[in-house]
TIVO-2410 file (N, C-alpha, C; in nm, 3 decimals):
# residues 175
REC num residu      c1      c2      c3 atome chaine
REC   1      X   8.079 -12.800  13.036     N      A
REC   1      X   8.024 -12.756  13.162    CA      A
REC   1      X   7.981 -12.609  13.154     C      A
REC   2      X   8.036 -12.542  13.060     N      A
REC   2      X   8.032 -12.359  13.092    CA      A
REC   2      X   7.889 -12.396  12.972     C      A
REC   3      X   7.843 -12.426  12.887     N      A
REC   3      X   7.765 -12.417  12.856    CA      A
REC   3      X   7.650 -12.498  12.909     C      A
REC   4      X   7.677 -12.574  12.988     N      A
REC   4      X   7.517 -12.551  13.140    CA      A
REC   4      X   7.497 -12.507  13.172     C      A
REC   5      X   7.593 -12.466  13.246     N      A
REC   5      X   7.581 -12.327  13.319    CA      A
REC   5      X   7.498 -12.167  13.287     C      A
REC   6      X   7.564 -12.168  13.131     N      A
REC   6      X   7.484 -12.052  13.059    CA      A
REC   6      X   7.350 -12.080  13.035     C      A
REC   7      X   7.364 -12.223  12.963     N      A
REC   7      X   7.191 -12.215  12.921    CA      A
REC   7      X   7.160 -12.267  13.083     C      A
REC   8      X   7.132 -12.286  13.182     N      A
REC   8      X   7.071 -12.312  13.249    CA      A
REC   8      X   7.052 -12.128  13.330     C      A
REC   9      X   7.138 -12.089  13.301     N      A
REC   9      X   7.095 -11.934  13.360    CA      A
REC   9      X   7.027 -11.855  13.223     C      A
REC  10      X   7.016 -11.861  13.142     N      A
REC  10      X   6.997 -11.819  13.069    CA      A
REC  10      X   6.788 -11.851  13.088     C      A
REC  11      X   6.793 -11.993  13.077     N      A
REC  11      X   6.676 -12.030  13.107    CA      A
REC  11      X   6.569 -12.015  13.251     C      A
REC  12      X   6.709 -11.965  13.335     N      A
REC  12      X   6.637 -11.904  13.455    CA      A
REC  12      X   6.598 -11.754  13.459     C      A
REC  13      X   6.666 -11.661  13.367     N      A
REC  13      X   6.622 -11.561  13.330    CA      A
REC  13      X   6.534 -11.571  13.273     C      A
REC  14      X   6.493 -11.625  13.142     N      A
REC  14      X   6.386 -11.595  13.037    CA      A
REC  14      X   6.235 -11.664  13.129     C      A
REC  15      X   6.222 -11.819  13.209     N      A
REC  15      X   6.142 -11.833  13.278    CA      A
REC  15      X   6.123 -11.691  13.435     C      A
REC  16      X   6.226 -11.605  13.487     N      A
REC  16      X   6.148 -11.493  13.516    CA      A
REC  16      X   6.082 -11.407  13.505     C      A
REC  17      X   6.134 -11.397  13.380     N      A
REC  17      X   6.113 -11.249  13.296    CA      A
REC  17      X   5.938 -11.284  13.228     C      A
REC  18      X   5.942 -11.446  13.244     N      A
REC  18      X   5.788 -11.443  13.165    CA      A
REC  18      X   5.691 -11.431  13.324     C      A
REC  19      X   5.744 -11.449  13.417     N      A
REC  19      X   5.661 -11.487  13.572    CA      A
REC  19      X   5.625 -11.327  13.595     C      A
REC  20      X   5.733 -11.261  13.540     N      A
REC  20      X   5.713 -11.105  13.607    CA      A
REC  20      X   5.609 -11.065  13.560     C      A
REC  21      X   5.508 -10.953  13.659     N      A
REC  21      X   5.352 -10.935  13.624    CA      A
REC  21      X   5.407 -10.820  13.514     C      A
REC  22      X   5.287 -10.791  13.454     N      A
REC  22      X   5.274 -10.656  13.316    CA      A
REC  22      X   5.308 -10.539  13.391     C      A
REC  23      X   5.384 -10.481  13.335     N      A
REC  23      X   5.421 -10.300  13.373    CA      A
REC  23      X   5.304 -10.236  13.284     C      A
REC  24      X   5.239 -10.161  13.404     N      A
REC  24      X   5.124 -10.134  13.353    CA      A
REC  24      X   5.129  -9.952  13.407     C      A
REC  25      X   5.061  -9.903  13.319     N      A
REC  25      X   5.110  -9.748  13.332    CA      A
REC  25      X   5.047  -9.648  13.439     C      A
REC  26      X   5.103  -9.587  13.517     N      A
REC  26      X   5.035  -9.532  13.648    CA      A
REC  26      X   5.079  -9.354  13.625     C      A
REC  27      X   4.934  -9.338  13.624     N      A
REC  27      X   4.922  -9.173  13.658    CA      A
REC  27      X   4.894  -9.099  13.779     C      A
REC  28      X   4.937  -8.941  13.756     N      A
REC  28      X   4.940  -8.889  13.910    CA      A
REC  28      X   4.844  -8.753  13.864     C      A
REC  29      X   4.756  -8.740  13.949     N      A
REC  29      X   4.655  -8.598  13.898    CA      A
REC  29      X   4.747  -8.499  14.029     C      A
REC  30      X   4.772  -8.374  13.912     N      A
REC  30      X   4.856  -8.299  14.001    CA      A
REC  30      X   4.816  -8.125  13.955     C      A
REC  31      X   4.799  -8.092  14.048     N      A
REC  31      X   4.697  -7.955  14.037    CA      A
REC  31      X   4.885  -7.845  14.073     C      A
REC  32      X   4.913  -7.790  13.930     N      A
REC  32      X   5.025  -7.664  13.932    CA      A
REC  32      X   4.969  -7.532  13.935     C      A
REC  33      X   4.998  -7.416  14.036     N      A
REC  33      X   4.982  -7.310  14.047    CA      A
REC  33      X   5.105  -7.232  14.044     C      A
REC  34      X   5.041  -7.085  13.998     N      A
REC  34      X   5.151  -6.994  13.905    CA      A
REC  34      X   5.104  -6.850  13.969     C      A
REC  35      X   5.219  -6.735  14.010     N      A
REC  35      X   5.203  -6.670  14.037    CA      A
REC  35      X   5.136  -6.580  13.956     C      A
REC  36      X   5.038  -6.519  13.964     N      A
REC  36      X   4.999  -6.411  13.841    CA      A
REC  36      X   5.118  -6.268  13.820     C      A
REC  37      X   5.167  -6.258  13.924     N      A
REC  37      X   5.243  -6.141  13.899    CA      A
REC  37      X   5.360  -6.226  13.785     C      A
REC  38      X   5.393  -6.276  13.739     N      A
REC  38      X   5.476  -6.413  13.700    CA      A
REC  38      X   5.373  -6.441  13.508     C      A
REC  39      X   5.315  -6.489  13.579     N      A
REC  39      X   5.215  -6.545  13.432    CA      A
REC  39      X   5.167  -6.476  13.345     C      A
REC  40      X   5.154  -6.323  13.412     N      A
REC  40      X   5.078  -6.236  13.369    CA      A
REC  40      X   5.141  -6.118  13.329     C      A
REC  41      X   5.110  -6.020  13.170     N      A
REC  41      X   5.168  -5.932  13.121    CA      A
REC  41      X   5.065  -5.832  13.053     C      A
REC  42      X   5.088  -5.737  13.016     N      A
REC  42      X   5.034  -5.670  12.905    CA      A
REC  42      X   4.993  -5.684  12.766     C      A
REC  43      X   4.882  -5.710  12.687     N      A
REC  43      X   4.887  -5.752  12.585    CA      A
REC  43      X   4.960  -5.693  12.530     C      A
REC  44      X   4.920  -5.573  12.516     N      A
REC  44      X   4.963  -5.387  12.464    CA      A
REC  44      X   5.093  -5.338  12.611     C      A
REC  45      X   5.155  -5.382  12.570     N      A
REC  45      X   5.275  -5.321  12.632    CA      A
REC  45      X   5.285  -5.128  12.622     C      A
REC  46      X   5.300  -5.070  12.711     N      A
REC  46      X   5.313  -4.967  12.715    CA      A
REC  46      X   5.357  -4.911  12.874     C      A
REC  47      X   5.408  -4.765  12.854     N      A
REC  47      X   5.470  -4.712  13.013    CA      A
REC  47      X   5.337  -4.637  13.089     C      A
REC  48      X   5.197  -4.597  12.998     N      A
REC  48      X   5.148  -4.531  13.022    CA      A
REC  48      X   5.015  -4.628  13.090     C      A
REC  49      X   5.063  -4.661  13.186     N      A
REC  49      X   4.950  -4.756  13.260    CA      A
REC  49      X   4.973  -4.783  13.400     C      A
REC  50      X   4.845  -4.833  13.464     N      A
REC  50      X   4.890  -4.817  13.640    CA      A
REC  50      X   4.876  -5.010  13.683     C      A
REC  51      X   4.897  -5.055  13.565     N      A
REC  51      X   4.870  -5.226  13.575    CA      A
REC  51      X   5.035  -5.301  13.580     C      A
REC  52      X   5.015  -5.346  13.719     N      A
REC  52      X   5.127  -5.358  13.809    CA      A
REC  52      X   5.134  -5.492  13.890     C      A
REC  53      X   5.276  -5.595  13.820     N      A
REC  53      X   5.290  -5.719  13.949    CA      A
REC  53      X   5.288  -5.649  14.067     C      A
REC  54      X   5.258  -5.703  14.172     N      A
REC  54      X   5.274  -5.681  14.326    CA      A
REC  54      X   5.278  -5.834  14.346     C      A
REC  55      X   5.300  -5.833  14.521     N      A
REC  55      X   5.298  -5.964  14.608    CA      A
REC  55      X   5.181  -5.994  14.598     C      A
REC  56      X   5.072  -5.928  14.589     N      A
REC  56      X   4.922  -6.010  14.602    CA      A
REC  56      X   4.852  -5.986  14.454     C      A
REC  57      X   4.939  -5.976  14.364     N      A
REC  57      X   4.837  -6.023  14.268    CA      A
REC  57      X   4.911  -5.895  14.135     C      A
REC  58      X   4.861  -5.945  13.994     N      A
REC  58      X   4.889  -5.890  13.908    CA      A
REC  58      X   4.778  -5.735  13.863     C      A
REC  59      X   4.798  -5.669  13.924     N      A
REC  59      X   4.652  -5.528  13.978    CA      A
REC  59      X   4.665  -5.448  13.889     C      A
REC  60      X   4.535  -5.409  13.855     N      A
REC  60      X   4.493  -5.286  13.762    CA      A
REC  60      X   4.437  -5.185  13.870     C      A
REC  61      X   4.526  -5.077  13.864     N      A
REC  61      X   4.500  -4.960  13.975    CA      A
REC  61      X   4.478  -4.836  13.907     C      A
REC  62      X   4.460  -4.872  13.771     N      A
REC  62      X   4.421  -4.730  13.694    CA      A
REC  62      X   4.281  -4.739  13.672     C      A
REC  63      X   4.234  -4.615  13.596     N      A
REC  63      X   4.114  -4.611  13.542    CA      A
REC  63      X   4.024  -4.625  13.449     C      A
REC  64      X   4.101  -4.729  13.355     N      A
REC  64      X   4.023  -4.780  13.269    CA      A
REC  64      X   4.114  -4.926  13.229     C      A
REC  65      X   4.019  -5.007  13.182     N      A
REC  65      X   4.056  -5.129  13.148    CA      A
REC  65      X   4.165  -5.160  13.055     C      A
REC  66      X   4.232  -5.270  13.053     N      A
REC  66      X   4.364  -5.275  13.043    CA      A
REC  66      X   4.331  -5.457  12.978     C      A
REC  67      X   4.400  -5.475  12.859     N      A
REC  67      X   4.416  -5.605  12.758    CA      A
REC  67      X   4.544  -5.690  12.876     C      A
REC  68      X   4.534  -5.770  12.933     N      A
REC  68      X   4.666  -5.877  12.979    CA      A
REC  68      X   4.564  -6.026  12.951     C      A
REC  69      X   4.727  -6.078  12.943     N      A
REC  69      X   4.760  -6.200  12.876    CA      A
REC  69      X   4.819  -6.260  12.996     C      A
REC  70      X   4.773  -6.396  13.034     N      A
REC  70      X   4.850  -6.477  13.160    CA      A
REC  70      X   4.859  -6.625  13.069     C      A
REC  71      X   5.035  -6.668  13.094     N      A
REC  71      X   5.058  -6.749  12.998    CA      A
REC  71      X   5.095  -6.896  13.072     C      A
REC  72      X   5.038  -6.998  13.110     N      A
REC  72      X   5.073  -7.096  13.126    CA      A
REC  72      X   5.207  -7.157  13.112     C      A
REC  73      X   5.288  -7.211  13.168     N      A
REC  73      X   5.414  -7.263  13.156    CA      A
REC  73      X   5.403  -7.385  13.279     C      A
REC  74      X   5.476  -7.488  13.187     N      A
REC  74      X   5.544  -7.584  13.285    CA      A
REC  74      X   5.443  -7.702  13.291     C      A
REC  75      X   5.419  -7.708  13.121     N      A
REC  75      X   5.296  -7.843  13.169    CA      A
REC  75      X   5.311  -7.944  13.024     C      A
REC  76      X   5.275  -8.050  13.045     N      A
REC  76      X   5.314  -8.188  12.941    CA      A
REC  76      X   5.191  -8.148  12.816     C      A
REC  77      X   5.213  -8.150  12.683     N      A
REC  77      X   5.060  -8.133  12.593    CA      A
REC  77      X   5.064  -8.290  12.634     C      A
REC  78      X   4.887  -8.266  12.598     N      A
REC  78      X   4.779  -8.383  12.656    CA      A
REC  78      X   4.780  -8.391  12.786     C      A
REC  79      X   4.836  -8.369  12.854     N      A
REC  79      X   4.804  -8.409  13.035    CA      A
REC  79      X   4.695  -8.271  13.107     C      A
REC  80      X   4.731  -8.120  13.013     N      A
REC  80      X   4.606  -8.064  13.102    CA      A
REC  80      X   4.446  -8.086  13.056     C      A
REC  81      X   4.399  -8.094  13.208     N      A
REC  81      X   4.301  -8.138  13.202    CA      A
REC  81      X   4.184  -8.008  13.241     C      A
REC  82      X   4.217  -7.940  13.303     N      A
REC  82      X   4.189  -7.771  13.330    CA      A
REC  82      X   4.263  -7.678  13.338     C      A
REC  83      X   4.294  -7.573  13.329     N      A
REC  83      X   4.332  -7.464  13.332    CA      A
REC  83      X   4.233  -7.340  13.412     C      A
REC  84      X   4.306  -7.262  13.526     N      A
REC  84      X   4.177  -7.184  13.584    CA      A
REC  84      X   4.255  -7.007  13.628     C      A
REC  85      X   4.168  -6.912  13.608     N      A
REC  85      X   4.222  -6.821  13.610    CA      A
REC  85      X   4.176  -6.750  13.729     C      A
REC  86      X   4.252  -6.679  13.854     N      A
REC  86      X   4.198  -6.656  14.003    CA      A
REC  86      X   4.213  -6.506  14.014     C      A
REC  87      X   4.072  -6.438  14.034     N      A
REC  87      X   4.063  -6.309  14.067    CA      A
REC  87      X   3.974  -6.255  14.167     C      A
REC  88      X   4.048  -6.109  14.204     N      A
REC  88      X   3.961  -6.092  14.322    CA      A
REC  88      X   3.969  -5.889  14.282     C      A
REC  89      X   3.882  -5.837  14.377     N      A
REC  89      X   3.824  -5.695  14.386    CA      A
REC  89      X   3.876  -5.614  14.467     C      A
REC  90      X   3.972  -5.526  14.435     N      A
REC  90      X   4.009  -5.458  14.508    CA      A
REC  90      X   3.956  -5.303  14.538     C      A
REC  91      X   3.840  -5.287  14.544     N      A
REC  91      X   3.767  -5.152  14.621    CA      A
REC  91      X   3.631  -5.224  14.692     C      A
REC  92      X   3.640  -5.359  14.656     N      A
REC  92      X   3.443  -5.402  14.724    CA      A
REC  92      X   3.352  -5.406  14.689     C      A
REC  93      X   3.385  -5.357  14.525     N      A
REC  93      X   3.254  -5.373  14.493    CA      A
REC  93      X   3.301  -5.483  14.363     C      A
REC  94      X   3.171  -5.545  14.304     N      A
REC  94      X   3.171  -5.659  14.173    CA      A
REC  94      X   3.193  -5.604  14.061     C      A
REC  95      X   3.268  -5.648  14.014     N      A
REC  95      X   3.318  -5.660  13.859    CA      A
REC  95      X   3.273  -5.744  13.736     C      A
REC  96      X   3.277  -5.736  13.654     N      A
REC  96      X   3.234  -5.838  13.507    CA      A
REC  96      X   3.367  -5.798  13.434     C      A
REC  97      X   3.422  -5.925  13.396     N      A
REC  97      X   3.515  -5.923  13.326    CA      A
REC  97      X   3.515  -6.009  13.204     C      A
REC  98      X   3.602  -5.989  13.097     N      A
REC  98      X   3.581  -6.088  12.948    CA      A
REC  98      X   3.722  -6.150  12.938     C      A
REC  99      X   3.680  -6.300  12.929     N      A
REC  99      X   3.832  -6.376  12.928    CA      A
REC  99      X   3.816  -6.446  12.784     C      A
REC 100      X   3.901  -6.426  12.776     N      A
REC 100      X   3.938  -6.580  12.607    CA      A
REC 100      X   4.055  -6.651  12.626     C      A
REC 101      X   3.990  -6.831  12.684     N      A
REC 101      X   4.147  -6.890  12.720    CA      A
REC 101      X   4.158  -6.929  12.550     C      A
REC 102      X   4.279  -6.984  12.580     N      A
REC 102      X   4.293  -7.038  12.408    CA      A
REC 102      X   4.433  -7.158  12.438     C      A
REC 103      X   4.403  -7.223  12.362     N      A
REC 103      X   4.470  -7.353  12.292    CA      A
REC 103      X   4.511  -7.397  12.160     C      A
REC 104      X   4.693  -7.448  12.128     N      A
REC 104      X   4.665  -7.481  11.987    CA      A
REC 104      X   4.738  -7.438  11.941     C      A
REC 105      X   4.850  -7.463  11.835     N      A
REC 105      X   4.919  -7.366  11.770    CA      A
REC 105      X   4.884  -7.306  11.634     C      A
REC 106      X   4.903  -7.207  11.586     N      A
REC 106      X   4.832  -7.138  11.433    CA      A
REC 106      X   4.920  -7.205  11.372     C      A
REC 107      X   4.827  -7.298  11.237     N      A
REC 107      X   4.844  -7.359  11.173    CA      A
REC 107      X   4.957  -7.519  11.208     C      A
REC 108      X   4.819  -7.521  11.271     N      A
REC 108      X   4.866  -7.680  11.326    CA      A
REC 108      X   4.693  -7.722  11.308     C      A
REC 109      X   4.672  -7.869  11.334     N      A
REC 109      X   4.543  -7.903  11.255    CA      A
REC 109      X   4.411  -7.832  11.311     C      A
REC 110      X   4.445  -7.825  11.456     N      A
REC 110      X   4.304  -7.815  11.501    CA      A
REC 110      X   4.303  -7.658  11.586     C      A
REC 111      X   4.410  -7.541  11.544     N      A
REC 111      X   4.459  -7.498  11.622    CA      A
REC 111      X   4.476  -7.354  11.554     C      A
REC 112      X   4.458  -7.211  11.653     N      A
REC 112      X   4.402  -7.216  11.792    CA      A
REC 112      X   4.286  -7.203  11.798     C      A
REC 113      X   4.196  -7.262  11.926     N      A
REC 113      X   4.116  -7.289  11.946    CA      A
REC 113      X   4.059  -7.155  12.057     C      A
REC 114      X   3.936  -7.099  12.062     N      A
REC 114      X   3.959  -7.004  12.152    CA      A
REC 114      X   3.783  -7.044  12.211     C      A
REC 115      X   3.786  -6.941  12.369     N      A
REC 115      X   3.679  -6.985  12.384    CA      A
REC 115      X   3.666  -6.875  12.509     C      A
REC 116      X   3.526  -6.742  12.471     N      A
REC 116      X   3.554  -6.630  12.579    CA      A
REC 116      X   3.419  -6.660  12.678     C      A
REC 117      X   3.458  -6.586  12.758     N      A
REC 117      X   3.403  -6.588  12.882    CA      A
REC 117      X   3.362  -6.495  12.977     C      A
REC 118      X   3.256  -6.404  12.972     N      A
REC 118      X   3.215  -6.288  13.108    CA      A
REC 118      X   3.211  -6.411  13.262     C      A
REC 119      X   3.289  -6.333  13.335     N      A
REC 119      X   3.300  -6.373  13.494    CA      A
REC 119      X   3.262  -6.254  13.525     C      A
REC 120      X   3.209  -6.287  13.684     N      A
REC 120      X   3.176  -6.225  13.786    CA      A
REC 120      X   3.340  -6.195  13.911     C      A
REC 121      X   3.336  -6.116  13.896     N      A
REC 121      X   3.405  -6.073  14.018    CA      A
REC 121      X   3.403  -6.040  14.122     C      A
REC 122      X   3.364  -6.144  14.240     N      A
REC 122      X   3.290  -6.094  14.350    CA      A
REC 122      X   3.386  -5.969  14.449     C      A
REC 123      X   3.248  -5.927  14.471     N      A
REC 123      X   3.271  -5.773  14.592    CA      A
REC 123      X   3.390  -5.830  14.703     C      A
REC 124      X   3.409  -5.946  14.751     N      A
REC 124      X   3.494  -6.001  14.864    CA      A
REC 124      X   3.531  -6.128  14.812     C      A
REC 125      X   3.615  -6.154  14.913     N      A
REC 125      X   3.664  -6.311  14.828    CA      A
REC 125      X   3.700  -6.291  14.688     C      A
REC 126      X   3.795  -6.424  14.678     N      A
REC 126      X   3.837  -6.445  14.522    CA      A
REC 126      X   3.764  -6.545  14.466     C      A
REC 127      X   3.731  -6.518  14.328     N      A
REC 127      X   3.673  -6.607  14.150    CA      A
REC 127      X   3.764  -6.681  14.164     C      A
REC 128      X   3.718  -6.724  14.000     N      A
REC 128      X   3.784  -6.813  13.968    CA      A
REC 128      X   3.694  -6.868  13.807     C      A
REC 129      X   3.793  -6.893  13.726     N      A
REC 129      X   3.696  -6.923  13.578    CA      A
REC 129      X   3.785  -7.031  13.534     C      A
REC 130      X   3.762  -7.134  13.492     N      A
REC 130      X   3.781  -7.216  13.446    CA      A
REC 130      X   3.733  -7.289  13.286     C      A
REC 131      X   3.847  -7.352  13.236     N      A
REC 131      X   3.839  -7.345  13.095    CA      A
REC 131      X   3.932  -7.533  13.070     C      A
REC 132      X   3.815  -7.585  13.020     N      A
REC 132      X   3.823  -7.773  13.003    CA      A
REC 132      X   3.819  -7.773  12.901     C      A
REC 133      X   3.819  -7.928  12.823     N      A
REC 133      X   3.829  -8.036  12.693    CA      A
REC 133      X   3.673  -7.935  12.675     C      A
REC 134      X   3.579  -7.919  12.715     N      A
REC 134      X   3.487  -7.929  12.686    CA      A
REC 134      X   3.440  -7.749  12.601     C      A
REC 135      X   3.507  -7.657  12.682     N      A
REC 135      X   3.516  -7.490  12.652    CA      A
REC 135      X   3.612  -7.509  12.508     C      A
REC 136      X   3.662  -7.577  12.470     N      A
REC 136      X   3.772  -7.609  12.324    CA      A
REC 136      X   3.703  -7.719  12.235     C      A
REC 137      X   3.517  -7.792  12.275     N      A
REC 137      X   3.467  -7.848  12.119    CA      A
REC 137      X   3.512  -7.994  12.176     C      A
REC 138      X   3.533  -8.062  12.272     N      A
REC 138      X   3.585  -8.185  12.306    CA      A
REC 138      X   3.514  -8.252  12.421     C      A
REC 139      X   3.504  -8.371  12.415     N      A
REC 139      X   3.406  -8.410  12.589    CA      A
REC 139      X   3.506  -8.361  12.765     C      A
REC 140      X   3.400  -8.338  12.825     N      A
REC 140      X   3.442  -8.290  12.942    CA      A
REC 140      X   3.502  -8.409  13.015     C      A
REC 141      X   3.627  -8.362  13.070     N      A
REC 141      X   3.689  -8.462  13.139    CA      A
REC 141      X   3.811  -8.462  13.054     C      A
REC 142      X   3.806  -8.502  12.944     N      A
REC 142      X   3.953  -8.526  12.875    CA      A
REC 142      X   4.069  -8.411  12.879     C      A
REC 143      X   4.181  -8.439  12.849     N      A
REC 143      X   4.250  -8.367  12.818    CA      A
REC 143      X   4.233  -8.234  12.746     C      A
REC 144      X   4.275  -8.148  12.730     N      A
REC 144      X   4.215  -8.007  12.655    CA      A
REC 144      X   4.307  -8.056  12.546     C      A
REC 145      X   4.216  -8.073  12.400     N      A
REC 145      X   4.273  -8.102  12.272    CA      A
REC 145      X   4.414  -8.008  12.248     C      A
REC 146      X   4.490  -7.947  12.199     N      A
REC 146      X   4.567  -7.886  12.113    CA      A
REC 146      X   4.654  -7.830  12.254     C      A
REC 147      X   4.675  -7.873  12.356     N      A
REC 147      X   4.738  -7.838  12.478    CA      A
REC 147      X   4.841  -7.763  12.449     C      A
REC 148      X   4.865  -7.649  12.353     N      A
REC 148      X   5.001  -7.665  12.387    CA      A
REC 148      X   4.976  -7.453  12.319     C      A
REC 149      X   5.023  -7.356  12.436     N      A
REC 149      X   5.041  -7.239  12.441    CA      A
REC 149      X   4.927  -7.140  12.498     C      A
REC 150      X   4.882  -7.262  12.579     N      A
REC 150      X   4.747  -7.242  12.708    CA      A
REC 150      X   4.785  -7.101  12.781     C      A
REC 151      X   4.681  -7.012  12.742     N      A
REC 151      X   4.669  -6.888  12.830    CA      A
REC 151      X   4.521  -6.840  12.798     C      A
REC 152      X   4.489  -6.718  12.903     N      A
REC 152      X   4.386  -6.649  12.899    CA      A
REC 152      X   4.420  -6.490  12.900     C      A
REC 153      X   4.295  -6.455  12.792     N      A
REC 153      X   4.333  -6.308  12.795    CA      A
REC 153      X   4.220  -6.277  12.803     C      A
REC 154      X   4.230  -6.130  12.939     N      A
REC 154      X   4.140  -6.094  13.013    CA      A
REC 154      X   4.131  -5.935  12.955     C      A
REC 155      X   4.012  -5.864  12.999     N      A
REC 155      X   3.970  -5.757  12.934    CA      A
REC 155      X   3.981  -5.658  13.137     C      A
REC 156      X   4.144  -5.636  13.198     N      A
REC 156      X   4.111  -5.669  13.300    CA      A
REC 156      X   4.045  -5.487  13.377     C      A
REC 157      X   3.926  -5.484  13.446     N      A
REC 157      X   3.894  -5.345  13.494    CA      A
REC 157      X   3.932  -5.316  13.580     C      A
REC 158      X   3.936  -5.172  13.574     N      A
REC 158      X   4.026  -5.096  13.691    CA      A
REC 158      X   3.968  -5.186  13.857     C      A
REC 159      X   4.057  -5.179  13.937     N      A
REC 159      X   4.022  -5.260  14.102    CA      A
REC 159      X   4.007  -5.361  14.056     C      A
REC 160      X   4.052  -5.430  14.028     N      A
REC 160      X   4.027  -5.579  13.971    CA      A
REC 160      X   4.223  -5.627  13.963     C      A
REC 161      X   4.241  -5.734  14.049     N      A
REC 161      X   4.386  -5.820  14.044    CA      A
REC 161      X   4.361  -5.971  13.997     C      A
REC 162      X   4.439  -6.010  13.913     N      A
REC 162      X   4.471  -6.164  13.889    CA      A
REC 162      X   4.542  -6.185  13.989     C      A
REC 163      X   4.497  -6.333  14.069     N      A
REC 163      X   4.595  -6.343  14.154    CA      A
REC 163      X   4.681  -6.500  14.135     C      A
REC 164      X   4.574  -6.544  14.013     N      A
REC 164      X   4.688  -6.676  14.012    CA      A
REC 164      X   4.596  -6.756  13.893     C      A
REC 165      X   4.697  -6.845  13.871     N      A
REC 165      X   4.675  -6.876  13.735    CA      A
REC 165      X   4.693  -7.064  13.754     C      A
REC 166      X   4.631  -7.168  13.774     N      A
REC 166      X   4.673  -7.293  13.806    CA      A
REC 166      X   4.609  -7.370  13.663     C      A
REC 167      X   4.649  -7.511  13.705     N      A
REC 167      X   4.636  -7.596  13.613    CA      A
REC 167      X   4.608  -7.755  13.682     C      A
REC 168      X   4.558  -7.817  13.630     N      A
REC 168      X   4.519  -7.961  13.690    CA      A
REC 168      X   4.557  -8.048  13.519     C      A
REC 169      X   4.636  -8.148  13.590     N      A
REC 169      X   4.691  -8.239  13.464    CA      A
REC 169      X   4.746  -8.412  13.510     C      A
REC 170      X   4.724  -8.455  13.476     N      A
REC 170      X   4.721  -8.581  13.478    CA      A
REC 170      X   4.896  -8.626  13.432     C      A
REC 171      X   5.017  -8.637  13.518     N      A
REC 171      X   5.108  -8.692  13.461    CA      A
REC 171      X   5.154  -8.837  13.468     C      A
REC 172      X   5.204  -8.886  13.394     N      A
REC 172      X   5.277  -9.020  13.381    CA      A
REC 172      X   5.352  -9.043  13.448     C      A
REC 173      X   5.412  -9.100  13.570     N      A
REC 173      X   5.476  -9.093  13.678    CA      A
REC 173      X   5.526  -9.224  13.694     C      A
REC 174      X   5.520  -9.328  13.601     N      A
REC 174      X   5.553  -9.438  13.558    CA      A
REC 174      X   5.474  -9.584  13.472     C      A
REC 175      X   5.535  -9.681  13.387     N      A
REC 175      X   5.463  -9.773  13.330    CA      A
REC 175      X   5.561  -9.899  13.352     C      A
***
């Protein structure tokens, strides 16, 4: 009798388990933002400079341009899908600035990958520059190849603040 019992449950399991539909894999597009005072540093570290976190932004209040580095954290390789760097003008008038985001680790296959950029810095309101699969040699839309130690380094001019640093990435949120 105990072995009816088993194979008959046994056989009621394995006929569910074949009824149950496919686990099929579901993604979530999820846009992460980062404080620049936070993300953002000195390439050239030094005391002799007026380039300063604050609450509104990572600011260059001196008089001549200043090398920082804003470093991405807190994201899956392969899931970013952009990376974008947010600036704005602090005296009113426009700026031109030179960014190089980069991707990839040195000496890994495809890696690093770099890719620079003059932005506009408008007189009011905040920019914004953005860097895809496509700014790294890859089709637009995909993932940014070599995902992995994503930052931009800016050439940043005096009156000129980073104010934030985000990311858009596609995570796996179940299969």
């Amino acid at each position: 009798m105990h072995f009816v019992k088993s194979g008959l449950a046994a056989f009621s399991l394995a006929a569910g388990l074949a009824a149950a539909p496919a686990a099929t894999a579901v993604t979530q597009d999820k846009v992460y933002e980062f404080s620049a005072a936070d993300a953002c540093q000195l390439s050239v570290p030094t005391t002799d400079t007026k380039v300063r976190p604050r609450a509104n932004g990572y600011r260059n209040e001196g008089t001549s341009n200043q090398f920082v580095i804003c470093g991405m954290g807190g994201y899956e390789k392969g899931t970013v899908l952009y990376m974008a760097l947010l600036y704005t003008s602090m005296d009113g008038a426009q700026h031109d600035m030179s960014c190089t985001g980069v991707t990839g680790l040195t000496g890994s296959e495809s890696g690093p990958l770099y890719s620079t950029k003059t932005v506009s810095v408008a007189a009011s309101g905040y920019s914004f520059a953005t860097w895809g699969a496509e700014d790294f040699g890859a089709d637009e839309g995909a993932p940014i190849d070599s995902g992995m130690n994503l930052s931009v380094t800016c050439t940043l001019p005096p009156n000129v603040a980073l104010q934030g640093f985000e990311s858009e990435q596609l995570i796996d949120v179940g299969n």
